[in-house]
C-alpha positions as CSV (number, residue, x, y, z in Angstrom):
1,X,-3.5,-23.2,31.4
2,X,-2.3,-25.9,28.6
3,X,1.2,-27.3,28.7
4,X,1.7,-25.7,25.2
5,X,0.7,-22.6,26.3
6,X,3.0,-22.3,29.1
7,X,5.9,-23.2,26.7
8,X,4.8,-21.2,24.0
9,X,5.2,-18.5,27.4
10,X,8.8,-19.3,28.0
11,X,9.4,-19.4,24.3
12,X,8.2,-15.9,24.0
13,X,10.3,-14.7,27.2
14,X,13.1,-16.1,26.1
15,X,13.0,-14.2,22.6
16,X,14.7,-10.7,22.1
17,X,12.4,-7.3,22.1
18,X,13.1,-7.9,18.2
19,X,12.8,-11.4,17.5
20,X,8.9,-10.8,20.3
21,X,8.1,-7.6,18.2
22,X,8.5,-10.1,15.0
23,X,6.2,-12.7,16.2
24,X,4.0,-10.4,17.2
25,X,3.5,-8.3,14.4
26,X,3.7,-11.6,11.9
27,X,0.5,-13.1,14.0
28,X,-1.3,-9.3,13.8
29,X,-1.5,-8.9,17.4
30,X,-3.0,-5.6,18.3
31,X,-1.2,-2.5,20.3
32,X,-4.0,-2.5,22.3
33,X,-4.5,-6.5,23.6
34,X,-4.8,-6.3,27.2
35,X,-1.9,-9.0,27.8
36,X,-0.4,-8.6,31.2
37,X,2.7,-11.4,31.1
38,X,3.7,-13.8,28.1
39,X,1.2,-16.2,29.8
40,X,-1.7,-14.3,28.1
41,X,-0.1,-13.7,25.3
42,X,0.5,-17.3,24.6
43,X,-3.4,-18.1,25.4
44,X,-4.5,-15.4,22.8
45,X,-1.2,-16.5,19.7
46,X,-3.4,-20.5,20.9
47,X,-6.9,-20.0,20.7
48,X,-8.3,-21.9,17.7
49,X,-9.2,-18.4,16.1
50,X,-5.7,-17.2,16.3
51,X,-3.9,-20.2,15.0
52,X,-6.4,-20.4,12.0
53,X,-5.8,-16.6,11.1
54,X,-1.6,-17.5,11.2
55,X,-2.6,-21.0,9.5
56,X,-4.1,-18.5,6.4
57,X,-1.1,-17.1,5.8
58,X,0.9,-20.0,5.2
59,X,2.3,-21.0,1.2
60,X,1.5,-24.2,0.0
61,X,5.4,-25.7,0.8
62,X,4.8,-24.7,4.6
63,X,1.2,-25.7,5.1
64,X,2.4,-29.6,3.8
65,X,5.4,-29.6,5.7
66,X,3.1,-28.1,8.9
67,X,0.8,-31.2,7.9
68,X,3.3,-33.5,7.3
69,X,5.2,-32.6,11.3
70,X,1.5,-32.9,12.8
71,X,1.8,-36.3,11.6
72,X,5.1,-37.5,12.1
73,X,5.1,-35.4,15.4
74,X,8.2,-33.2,14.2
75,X,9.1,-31.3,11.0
76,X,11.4,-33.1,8.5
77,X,13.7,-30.1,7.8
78,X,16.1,-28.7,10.4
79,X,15.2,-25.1,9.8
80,X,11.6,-24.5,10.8
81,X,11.6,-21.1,9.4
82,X,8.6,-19.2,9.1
83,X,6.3,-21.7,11.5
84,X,8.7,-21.1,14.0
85,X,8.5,-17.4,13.6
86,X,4.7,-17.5,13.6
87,X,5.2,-18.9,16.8
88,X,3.3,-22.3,15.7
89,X,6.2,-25.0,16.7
90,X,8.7,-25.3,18.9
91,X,11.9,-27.1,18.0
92,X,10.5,-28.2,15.2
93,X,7.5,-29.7,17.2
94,X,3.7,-28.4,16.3
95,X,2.4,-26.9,19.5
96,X,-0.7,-29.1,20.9
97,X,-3.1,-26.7,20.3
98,X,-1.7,-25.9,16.3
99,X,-2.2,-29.7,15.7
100,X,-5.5,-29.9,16.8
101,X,-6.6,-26.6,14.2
102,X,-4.2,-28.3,11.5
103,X,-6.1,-32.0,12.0
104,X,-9.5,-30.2,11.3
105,X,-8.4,-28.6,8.0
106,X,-8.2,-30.5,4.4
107,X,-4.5,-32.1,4.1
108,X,-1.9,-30.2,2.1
109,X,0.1,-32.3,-0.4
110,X,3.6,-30.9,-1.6
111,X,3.3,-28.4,-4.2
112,X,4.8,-28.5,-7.8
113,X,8.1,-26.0,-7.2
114,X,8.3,-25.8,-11.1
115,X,8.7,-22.0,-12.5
116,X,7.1,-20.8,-14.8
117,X,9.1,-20.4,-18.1
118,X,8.9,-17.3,-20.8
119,X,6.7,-18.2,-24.1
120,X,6.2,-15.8,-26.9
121,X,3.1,-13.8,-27.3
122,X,2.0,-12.0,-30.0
123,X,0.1,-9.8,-28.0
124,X,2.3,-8.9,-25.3
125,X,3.8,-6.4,-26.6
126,X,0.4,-4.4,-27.3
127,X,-0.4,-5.2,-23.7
128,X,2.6,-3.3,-22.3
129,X,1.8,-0.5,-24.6
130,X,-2.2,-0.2,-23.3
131,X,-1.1,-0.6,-19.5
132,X,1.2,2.3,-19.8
133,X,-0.2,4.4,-21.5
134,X,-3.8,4.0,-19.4
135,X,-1.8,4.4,-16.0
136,X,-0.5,7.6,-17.2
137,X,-3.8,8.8,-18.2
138,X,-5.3,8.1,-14.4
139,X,-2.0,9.6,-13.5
140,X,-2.9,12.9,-15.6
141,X,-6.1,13.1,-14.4
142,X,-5.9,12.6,-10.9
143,X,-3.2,15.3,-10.5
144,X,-5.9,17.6,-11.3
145,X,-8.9,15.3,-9.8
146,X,-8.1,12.7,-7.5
147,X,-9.5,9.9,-7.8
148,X,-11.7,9.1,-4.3
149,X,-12.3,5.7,-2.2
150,X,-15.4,4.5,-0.6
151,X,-14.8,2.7,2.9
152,X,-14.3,-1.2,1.1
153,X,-11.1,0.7,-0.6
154,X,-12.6,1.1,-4.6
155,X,-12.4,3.6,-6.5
156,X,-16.2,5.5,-5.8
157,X,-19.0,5.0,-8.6
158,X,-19.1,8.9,-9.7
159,X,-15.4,8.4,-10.4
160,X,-15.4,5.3,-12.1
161,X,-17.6,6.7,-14.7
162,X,-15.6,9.5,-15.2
163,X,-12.9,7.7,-16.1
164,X,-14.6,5.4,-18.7
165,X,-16.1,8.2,-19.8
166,X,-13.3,10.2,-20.5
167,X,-11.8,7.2,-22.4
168,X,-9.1,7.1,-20.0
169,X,-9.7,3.3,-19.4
170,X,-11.4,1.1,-21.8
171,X,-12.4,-1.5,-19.4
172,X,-14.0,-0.2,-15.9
173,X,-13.1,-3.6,-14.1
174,X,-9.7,-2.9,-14.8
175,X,-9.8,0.5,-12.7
176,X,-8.9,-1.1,-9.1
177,X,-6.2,-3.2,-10.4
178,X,-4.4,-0.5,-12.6
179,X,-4.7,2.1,-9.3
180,X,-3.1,-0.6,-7.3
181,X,-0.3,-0.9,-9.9
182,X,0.4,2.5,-9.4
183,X,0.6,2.4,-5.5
184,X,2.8,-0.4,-5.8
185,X,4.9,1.6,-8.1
186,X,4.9,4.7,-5.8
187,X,3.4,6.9,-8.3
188,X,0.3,7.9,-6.0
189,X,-0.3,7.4,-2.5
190,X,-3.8,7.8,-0.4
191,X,-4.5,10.7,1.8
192,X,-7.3,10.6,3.5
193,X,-9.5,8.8,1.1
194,X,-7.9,10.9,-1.9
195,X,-5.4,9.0,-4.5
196,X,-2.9,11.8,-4.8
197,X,0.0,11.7,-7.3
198,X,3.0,11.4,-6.2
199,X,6.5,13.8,-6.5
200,X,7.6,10.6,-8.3
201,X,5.4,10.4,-10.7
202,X,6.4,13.3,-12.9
203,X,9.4,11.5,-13.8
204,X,7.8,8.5,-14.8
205,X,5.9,10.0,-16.8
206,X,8.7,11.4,-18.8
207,X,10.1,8.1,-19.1
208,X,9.9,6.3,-22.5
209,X,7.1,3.2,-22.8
210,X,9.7,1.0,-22.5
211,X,11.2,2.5,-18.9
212,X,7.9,2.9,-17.8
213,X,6.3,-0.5,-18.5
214,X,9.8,-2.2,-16.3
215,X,9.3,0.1,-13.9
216,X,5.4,-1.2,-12.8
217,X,6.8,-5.2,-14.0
218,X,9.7,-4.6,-11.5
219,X,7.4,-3.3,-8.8
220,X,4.7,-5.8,-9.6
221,X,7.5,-8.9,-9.0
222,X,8.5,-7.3,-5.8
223,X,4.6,-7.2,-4.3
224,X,4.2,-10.7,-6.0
225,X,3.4,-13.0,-2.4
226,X,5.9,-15.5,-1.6
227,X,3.2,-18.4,-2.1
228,X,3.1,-17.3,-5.7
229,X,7.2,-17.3,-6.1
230,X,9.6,-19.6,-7.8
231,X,13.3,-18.6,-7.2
232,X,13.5,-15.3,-9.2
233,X,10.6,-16.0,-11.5
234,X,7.2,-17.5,-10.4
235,X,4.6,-20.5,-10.0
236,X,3.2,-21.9,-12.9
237,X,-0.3,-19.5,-13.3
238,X,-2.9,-22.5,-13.3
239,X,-1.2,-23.4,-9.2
240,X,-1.8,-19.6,-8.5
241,X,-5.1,-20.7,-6.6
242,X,-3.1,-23.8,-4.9
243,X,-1.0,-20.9,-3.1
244,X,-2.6,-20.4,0.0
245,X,-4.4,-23.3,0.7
246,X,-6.1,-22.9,4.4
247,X,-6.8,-19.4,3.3
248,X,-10.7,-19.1,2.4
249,X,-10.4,-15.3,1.2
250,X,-7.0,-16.0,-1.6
251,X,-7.5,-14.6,-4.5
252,X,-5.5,-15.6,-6.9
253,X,-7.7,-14.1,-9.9
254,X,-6.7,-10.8,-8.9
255,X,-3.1,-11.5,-8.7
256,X,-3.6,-13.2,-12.1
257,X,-5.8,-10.0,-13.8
258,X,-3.2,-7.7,-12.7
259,X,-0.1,-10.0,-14.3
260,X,-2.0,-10.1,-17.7
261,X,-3.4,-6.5,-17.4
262,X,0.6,-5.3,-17.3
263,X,1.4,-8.1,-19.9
264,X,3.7,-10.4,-17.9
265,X,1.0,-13.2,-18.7
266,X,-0.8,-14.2,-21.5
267,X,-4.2,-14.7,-20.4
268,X,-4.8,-17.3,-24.0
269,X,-1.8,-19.6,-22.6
270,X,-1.3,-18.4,-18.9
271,X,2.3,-18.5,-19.5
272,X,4.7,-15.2,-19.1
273,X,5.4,-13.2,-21.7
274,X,9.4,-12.8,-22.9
275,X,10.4,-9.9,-20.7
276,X,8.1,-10.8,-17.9
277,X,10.6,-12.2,-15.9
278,X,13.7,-10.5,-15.9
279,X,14.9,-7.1,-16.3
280,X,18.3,-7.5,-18.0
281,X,19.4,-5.5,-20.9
282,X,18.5,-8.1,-23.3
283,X,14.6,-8.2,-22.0
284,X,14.6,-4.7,-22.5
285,X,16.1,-4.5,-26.1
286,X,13.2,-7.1,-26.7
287,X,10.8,-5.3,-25.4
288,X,11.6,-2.3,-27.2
289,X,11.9,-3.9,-30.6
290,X,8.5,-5.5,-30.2
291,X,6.5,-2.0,-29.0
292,X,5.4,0.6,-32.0
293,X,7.7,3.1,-32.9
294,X,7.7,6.7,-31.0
295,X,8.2,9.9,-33.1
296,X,9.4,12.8,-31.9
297,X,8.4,15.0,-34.3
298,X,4.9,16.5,-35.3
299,X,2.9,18.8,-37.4
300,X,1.6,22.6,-36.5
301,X,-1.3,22.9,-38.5
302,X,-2.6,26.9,-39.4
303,X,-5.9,26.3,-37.4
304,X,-4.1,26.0,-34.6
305,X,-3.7,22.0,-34.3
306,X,-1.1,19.5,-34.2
307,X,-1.0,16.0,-36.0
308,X,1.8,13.5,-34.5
309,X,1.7,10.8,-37.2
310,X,2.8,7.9,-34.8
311,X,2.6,7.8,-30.8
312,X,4.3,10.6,-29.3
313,X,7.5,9.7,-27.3
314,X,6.1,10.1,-23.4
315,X,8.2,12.9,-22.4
316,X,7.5,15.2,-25.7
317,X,3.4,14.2,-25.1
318,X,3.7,15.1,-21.2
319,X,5.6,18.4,-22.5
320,X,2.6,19.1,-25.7
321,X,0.1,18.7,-23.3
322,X,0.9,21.1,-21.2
323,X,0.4,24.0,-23.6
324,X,-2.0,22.1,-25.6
325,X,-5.4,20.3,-25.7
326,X,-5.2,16.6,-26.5
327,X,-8.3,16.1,-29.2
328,X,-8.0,12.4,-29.6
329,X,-5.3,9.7,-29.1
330,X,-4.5,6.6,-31.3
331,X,-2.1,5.9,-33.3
332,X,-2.0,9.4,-34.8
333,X,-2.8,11.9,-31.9
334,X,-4.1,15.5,-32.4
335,X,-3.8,18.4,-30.3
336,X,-5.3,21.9,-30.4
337,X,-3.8,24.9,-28.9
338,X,-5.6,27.3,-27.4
339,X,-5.6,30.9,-25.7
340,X,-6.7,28.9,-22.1
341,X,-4.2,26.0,-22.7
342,X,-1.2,28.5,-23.6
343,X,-2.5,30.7,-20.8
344,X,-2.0,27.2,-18.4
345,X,1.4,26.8,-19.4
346,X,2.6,30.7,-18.9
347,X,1.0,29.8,-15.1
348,X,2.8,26.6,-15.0
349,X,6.3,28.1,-15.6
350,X,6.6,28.1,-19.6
351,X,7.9,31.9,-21.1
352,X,7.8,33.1,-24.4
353,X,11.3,32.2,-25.3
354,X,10.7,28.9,-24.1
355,X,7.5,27.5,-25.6
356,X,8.8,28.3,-29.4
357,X,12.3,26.9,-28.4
358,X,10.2,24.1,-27.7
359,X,7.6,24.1,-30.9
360,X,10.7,25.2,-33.1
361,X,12.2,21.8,-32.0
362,X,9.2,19.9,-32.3
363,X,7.5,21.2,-35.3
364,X,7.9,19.2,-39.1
365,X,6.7,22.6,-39.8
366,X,7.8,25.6,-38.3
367,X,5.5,27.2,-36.5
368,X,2.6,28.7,-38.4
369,X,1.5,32.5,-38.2
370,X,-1.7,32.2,-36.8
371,X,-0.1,30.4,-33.8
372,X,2.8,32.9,-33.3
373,X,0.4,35.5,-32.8
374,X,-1.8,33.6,-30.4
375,X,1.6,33.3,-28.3
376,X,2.3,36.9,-28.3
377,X,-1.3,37.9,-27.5
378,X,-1.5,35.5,-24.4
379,X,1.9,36.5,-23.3
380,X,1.0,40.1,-23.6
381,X,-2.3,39.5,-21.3
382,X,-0.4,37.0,-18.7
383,X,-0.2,38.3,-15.3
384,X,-3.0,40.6,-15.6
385,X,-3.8,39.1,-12.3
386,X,-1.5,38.2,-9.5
387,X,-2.0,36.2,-6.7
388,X,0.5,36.3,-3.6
389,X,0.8,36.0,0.1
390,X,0.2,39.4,1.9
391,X,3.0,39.7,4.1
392,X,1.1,41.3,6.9
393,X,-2.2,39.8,7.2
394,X,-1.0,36.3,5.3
395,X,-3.8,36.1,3.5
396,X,-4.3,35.8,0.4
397,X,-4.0,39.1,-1.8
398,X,-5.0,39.5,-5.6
399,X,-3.5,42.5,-7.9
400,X,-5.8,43.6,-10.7
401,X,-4.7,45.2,-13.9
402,X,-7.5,47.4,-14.1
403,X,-10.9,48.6,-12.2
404,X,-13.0,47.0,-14.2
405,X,-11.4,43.4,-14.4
406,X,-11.6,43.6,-10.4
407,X,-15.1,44.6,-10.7
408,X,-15.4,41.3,-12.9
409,X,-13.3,38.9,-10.2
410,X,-16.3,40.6,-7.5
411,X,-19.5,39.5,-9.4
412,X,-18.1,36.0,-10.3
413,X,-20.1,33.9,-9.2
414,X,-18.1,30.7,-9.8
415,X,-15.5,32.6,-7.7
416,X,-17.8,33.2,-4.3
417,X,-15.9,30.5,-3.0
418,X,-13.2,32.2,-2.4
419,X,-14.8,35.3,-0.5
420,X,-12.8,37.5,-2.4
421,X,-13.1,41.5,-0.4
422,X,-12.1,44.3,-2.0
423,X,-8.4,46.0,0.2
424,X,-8.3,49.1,-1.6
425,X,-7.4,48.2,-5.3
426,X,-7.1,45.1,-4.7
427,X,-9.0,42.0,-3.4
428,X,-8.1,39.6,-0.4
429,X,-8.9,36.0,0.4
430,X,-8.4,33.7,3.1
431,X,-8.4,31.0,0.8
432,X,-4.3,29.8,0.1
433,X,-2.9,31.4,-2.4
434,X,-2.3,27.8,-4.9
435,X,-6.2,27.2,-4.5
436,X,-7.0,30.8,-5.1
437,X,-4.9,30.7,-8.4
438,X,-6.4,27.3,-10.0
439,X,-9.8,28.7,-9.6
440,X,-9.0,32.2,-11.0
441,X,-7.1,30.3,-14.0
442,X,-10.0,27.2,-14.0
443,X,-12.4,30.3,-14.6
444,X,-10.4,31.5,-17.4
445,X,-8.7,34.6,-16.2
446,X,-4.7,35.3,-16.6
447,X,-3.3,34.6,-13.5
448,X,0.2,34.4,-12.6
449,X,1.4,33.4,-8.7
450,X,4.1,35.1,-7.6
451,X,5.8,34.6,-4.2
452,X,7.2,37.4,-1.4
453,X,9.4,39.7,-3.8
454,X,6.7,39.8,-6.3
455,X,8.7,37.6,-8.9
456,X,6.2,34.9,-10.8
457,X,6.3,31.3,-9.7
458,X,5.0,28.6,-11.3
459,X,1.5,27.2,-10.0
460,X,1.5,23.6,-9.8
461,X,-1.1,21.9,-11.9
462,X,-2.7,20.2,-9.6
463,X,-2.6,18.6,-6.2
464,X,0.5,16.2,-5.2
465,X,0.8,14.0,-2.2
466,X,3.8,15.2,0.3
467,X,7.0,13.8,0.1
468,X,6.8,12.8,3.3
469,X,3.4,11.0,3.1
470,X,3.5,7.1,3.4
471,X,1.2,4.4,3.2
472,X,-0.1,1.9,6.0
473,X,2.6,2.0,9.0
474,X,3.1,-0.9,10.9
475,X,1.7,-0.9,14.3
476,X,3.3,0.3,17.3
477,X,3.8,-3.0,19.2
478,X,6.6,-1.3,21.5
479,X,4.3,-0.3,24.3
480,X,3.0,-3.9,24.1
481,X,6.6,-5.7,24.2
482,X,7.7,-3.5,27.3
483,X,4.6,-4.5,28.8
484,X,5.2,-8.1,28.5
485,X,8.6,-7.7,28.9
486,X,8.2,-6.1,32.4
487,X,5.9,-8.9,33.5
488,X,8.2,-11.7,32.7
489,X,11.6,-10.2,35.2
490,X,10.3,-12.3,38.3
491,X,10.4,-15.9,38.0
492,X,8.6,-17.8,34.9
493,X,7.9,-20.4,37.1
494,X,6.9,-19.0,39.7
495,X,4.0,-16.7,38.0
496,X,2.8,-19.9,36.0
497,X,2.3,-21.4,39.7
498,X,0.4,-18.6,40.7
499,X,-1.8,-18.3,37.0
500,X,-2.8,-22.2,37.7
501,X,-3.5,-22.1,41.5
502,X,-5.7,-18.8,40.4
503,X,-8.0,-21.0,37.8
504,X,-8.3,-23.9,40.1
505,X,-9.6,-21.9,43.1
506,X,-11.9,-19.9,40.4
507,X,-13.1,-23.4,39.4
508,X,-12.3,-25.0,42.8
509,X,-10.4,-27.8,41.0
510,X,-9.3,-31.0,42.9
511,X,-5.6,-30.7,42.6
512,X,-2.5,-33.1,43.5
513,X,-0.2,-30.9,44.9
514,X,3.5,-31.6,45.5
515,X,5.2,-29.5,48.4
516,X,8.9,-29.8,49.8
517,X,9.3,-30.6,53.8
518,X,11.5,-28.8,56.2
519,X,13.6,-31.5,56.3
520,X,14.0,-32.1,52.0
521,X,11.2,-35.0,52.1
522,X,8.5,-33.8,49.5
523,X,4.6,-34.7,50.0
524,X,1.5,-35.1,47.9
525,X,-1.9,-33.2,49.1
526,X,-4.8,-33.7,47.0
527,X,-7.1,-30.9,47.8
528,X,-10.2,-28.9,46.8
529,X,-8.7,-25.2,46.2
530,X,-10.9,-23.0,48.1
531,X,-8.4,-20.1,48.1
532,X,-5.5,-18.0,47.7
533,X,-3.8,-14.9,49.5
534,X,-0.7,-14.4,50.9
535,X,1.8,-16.7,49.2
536,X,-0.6,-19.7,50.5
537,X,-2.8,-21.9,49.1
538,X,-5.7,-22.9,50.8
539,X,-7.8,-26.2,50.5
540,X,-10.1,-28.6,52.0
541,X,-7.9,-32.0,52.0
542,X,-10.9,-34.7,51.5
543,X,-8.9,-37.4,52.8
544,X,-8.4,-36.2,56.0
545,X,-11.2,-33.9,56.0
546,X,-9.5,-30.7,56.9
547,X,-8.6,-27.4,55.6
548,X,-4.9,-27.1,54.3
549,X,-3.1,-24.2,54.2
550,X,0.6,-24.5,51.9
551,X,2.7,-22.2,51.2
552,X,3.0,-21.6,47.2
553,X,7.0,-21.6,47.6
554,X,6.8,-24.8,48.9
555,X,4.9,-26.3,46.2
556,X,7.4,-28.3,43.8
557,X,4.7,-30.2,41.2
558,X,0.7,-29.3,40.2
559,X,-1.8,-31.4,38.3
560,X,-4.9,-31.7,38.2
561,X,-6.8,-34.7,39.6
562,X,-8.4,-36.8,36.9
């Protein structure tokens, strides 16, 4: 064992379960290593592999003053920080083994600390207004589709074009980027190879343009990597690629696409845009000054369609489309309402009383005859069928207004799925009673849930990721820290002895060994280690041409004979 590697061992001991968990976790040690004692551990956190996979990870600022201390021999500042917490000095002192990996790679001269300063753009503001308004599209579409990953983590091809297709993004390379934005802001969250919405994302997408666009910017400069950060803005764009310098795989173009994709950059001068880096009151009053106006009011036409002459405020678009069929979105939207999109709303919780509250309010117009008449017709026919638990069997049971529209539910063929039996009048299905609903209601068919008393309930839209569902956890490195905990109680000295008199009788080393007398004189043996067993060492002494056997707590000093 190297002399680093036995005080990168008593470095670990000496550290608390937190402070070992730390180091542990910062150099991505696995659950599973098979490190008995903090010797091994220290010979796994030195090998050349190790050390280059902790060197990766290092911003430009500590890779020079890492290159700098393998130079001068010590680190210039007093607080080693981070290196020390990788476990790659000690007292400010690059272990042996660091400074040999460190020598090999290309030198690392002190970065430019400037931050990057806000510039006008004039097409910032159009920017913030695309990435908002195309993160709430993939928003509205995966809580009725979900959006699926292959195994490298991208959106899968089938998807992709769907999404171009549908004109929810214009650009497909910008599809991976904008779903990340949206994990980063919490809006969706992956379950198993699914990107489900979020229960937070409903809110957001209520928000105005404005509230949305700070809440991804604010997310966005929280993910940002510390190699890229300047106090509490960031690095000037053209040293993004400078960030990470022993890192092969940094990609700073991504970080890059993503900043000018939200508008916080502008990709013609690479500087950021006014509100990019703060999010004061007085960046927000810019940013809303600069975005085009929302209305809040809209036209009901007679064949049943609606003209917004502007962009829609969020929250009264999120609201329309619910009971409405977007036909085409620019400047000037149009909807269209129809007997299945009025139909999806009574499911989704909407009453009578409460859609022309809400289309009184909204309306330039009133609301026209032939679209009064649509809403009392499809209120009249809601709830035809009902879908519920049966409280005895807990399957699911289906309640049909009349003989002949159960007859029809029974020959569906786009139904089959759902196995639907006839139980007397009505039918049963051991499908859940959500999943039964959307496809009754995705076939066209009035449907209203309703839960144990037999009172409706609304039937969410779509599919939502659990409250309680969370990303990537860290690794479980407990197990692991007891385990090396455990092995370091008995004497540190003691079981490096042991470790080095093991490898030299595995390599049958000729070893200088150092043992103290009965009487306090001490004595140097150099012997060919043959063996070991029993607390003794044994060893042909070549001097005197006889076998030696020493007792290891005798032994005061080890080296190896050159």
């Amino acid at each position: 064992m190297s002399l680093d590697a036995r005080g990168l061992a008593g470095a670990l001991a000496a550290r608390s379960d937190t402070e070992l968990r730390a180091v542990l976790l910062a150099r991505s040690a696995s659950p599973t290593a098979p490190w008995r004692d903090p010797f091994d551990a220290a010979e796994a956190l030195l090998e050349p592999a190790s050390v280059r996979a902790a060197l990766a990870t290092l911003t430009a600022a500590e890779a020079a003053d890492l290159s700098a201390a393998v130079s001068r021999g010590t680190l210039a500042a007093d607080d080693t920080g981070r290196l020390s917490a990788l476990a790659l000095v000690d007292a400010g002192v690059p272990y042996p083994s660091v400074a040999d990996v460190v020598r090999a790679l290309p030198d690392v001269p002190a970065p430019d600390l400037t931050a990057a300063v806000a510039h006008d753009s004039p097409s910032a503001a159009e920017r913030v207004f695309t990435a908002a308004g195309q993160l709430a599209e993939l928003l509205l579409a995966s809580s009725v589709r979900p959006l699926t990953v292959i195994g490298t983590g991208s959106i899968a091809a089938g998807d992709r074009k769907r999404v171009v297709e549908d004109g929810l993004v214009r650009d497909p390379d910008d599809i991976d980027d904008l779903v990340w934005i949206a994990d980063a802001a919490g809006l969706i969250r992956l379950i198993e190879r699914e990107w489900l919405v979020s229960m937070s994302a409903a809110a957001w997408l209520r928000a105005s343009t404005a509230e949305r666009w700070h809440h991804l910017a604010r997310t966005f400069r929280d993910r940002l990597p510390a190699g890229l950060r300047r106090d509490s803005g960031w690095a000037l764009p053209e040293h993004w690629q400078q960030a990470y310098p022993w890192n092969p795989d940094w990609d700073a173009a991504t970080w890059l696409h993503r900043a000018v994709l939200l508008g916080l950059i502008d990709p013609a001068t690479l500087l950021p845009t006014p509100w990019a880096l703060s999010d004061d009151d007085a960046a927000r009053e810019l940013l809303a000054g600069h975005l085009p106006h929302e209305v809040d009011r809209v036209y009901l036409q007679n064949d049943l369609s609606v003209i917004a002459p502007g962009p829609l405020a969020p929250g009264l678009d999120i609201r329309l489309r619910s009971v409405a069929d977007r036909e085409s979105h620019a400047q000037a939207s149009t909807y269209r309402f129809t007997p299945d999109s009025l139909q999806r709303a009574l499911a989704q919780g909407e009453t009578e009383a409460s859609l022309r509250e809400f289309l009184t309010t909204l309306s330039l117009t009133g609301i026209p005859q032939p679209l009064s008449y649509l809403i009392t017709e499809t209120v009249r026919r809601h709830g035809t069928i009902t879908v519920g638990a049966d409280p005895v069997t807990g399957r699911t049971r289906v309640q049909v207004g009349s003989a002949a529209l159960r007859d029809t539910l029974s020959i569906d063929q786009t139904l089959r799925p759902l196995g639907l039996l006839r139980d007397g009048d009505d039918l049963m299905s051991r499908v859940g009673r959500d999943s039964v609903a959307r496809a009754l209601a995705e076939a066209h068919y009035p449907v209203a849930v309703v839960n144990a008393a037999g009172e409706p309930e609304p039937l969410q839209a779509g599919r939502v990721a659990p409250e309680d569902a969370t990303g990537a956890l860290a690794p479980n490195l407990d197990p692991l820290v007891a385990r090396l905990r455990s092995a370091d109680a008995a004497d540190l000295e003691a079981a490096w002895m042991q470790r080095e008199l093991e490898a030299a009788v595995h390599a049958r080393a000729l070893l200088h060994v150092t043992v103290s007398l009965p009487d306090g004189a001490e004595r140097t043996f150099t012997l060919e280690a043959s063996g070991i067993g029993g607390g003794r060492l044994r060893g042909l002494d070549r001097a005197a041409d006889v076998e030696r056997v020493l007792p290891i707590s005798h032994i005061t000093h080890l080296a190896v004979a050159s």
